[in-house]
C-alpha positions as CSV (number, residue, x, y, z in Angstrom):
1,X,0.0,0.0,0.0
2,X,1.3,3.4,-0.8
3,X,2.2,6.0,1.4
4,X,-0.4,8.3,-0.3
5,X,-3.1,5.2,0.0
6,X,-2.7,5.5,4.0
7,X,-2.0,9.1,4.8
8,X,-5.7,9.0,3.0
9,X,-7.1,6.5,4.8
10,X,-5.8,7.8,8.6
11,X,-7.4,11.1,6.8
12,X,-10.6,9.6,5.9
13,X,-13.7,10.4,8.8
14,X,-15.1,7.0,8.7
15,X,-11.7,5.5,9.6
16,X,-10.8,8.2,12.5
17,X,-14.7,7.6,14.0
18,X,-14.0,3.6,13.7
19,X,-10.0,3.9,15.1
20,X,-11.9,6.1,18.2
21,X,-15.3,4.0,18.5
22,X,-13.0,1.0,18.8
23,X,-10.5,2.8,21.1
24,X,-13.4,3.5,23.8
25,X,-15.2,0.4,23.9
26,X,-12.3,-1.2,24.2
27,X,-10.7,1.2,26.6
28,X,-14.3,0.5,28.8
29,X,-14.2,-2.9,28.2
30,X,-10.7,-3.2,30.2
31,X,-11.6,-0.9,33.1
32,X,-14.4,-3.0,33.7
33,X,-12.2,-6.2,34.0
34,X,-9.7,-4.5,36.0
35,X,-12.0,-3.2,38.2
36,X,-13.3,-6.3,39.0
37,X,-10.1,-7.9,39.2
38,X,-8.8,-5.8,41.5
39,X,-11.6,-5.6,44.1
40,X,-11.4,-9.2,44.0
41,X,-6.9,-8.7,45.0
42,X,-8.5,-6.6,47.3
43,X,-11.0,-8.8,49.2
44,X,-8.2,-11.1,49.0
45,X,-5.5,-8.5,50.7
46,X,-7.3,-7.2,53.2
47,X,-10.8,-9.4,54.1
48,X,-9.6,-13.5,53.5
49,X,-12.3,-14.3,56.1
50,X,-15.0,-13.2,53.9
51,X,-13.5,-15.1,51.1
52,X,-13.0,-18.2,52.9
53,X,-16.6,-18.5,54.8
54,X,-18.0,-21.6,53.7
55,X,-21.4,-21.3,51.2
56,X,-24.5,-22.8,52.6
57,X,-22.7,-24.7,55.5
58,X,-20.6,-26.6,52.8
59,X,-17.2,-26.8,52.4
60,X,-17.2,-24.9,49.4
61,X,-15.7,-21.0,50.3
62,X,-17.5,-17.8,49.0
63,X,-14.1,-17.4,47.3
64,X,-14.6,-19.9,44.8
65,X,-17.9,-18.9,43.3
66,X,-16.2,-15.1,43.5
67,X,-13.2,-16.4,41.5
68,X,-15.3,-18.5,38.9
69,X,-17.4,-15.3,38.3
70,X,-14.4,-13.3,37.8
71,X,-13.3,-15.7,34.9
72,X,-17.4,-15.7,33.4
73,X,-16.7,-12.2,33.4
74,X,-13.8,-12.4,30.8
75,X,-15.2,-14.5,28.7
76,X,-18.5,-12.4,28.7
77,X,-16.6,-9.4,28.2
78,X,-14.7,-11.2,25.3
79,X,-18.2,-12.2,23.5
80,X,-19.1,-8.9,24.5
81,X,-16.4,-7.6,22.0
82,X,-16.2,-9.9,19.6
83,X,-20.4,-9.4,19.0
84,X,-19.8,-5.6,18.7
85,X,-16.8,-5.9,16.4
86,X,-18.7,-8.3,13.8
87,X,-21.7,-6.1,14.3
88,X,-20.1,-2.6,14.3
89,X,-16.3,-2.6,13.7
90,X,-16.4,-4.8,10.6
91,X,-18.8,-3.1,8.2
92,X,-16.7,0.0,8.8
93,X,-13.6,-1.8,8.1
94,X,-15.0,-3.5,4.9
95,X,-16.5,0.3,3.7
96,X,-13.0,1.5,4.0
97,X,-11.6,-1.3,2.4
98,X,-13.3,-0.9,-0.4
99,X,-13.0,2.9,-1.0
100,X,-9.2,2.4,-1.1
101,X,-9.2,-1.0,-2.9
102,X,-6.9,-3.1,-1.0
């Protein structure tokens, strides 16, 4: 691809609105995990009792279900992404694709 084929295509409106949708969502996306991944370091620094109080009289901890959840949320946050890109980000990307013909 030329030089001239790009500098037009980082020019081009669609292309800086897709570069900064993407940017965002992902941008969320991430603070959402870390969020949660973090309060769950922090339950884990500073409250372990909580964390390893049995569920239900069992002997399975509140920590696990906490810990399973925090991997669900991953994964959900991965479809999440992966639904918006083939929904959103991809018809963009074709559009632009084809105005510059590579």
């Amino acid at each position: 691809m030329s030089p001239e084929t790009i500098a037009a295509i980082e020019a081009d409106p669609r292309y800086r609105a897709l570069v900064a949708r993407r940017s965002r969502f992902g941008w969320t996306l991430t603070a959402i995990m870390l969020t949660a991944y973090f309060a769950f370091l922090l339950l884990i620094a500073f409250d372990k009792e909580a964390l390893a109080a049995p569920i239900g009289g069992g002997v399975i901890s509140l920590g696990i279900p906490i810990g399973l959840g925090l991997i669900l949320l991953a994964i959900t946050l991965t479809g999440v992404y992966v639904a918006r890109a083939n929904r959103e980000y991809d018809v963009l990307t074709r559009a632009i694709v084809e105005k510059y013909g590579e």
